[in-house]
N, C-alpha and C positions, 0 to 999 in steps of 0.2 A: 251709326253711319257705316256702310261697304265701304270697304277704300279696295282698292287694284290685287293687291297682294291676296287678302281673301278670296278676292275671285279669280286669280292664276291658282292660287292653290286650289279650290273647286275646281278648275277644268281641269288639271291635273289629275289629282283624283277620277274625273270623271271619265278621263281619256286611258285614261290605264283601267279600268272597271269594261271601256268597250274593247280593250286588247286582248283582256283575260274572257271576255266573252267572244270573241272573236277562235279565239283557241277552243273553246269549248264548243263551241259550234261546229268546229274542222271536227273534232274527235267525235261527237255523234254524228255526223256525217257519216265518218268511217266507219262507226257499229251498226250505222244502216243500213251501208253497202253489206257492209260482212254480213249483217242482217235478214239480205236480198238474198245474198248467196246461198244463206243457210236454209233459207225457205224455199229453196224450189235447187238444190242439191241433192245429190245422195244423201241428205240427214248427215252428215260429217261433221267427227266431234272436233274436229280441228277448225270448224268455221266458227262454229260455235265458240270455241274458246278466244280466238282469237275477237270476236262482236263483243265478248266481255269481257276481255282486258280492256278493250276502248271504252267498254261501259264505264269500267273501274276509275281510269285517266281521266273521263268526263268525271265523275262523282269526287277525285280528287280538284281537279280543275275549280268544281263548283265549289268546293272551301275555300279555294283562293278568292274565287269572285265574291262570294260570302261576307268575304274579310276585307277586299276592296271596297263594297258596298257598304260597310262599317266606318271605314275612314273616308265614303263621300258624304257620306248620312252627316260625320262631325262637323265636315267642313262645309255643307248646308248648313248648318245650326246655324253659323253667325250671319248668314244673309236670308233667311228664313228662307230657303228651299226646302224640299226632302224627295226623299224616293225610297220604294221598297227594299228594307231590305234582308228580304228571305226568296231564295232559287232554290229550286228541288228538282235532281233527278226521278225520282222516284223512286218505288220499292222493289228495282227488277228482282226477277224469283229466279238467278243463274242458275242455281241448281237447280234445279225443278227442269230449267230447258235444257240445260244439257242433259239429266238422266232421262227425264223422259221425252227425248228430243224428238216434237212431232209437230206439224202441224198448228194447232191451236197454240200452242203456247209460242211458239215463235210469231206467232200474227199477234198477241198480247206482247211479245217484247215490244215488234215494232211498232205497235200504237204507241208504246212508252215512249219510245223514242220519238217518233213525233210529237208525243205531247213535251218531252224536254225541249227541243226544238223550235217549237213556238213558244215557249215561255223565254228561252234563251233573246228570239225575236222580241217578246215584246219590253223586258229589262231592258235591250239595247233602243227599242224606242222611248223608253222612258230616259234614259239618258241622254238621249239625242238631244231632248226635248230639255231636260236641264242644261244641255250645252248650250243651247237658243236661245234660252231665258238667261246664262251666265254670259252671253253673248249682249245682248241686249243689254245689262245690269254694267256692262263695261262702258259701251256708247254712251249712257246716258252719262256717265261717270266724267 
């Protein structure tokens, strides 16, 4: 049987999994601006580096979300929920676009980044959606 306590702890969990993704989201945002910039600037190694250090903070970020998603995963167990849990930046190739800082390769950054960014989107709708369902498991309670 749920009692109350497991399911404050799951929303718990769950509500700090969308804070840390919420953060991660603000930081590829910002490697996309910087990303914008770097694509239709003088080629400037300076934007460039500056898009991946935010890459870097998101790819650190997403261990933390990683490791949240690990202790909502647990605290699912005992009221049979569950939710994914693996987030991936991807494999950006920083070197590559800053040496050979041109064009093509900065339009492949920023796919990457979009593609993080919807993925970022959809964990956070996957959570939503276990709040709703931890939502409901308390009413009926």
């Amino acid at each position: 049987m749920v009692d109350r306590k497991e399911i404050q702890e799951a929303r718990a969990a769950a509500q700090e999994v969308l804070r840390l993704l919420d953060e991660v989201e603000r930081t590829l945002r910002g490697a996309r601006n910087w990303g914008f910039f770097d694509m239709f600037s003088k080629r400037s190694l300076f934007s460039s580096l500056i898009k991946y250090g935010k890459i870097d903070k998101a790819e650190g970020q997403l261990r933390q979300v990683q490791s949240a998603l690990r202790r909502l995963q647990k605290e699912l167990g005992d009221i049979n929920l569950s939710i994914r849990e693996s987030l991936n930046v991807g494999g950006f190739q920083a070197f590559l676009d800053i040496a050979f800082d041109n064009l093509i390769s900065d339009w492949i950054t920023q796919s990457r980044i979009h593609e993080s960014l919807r993925e970022v989107e959809y964990v956070k709708g996957e959570v939503r959606q276990v709040l709703a369902r931890l939502d409901k498991m308390e009413r009926e309670l």
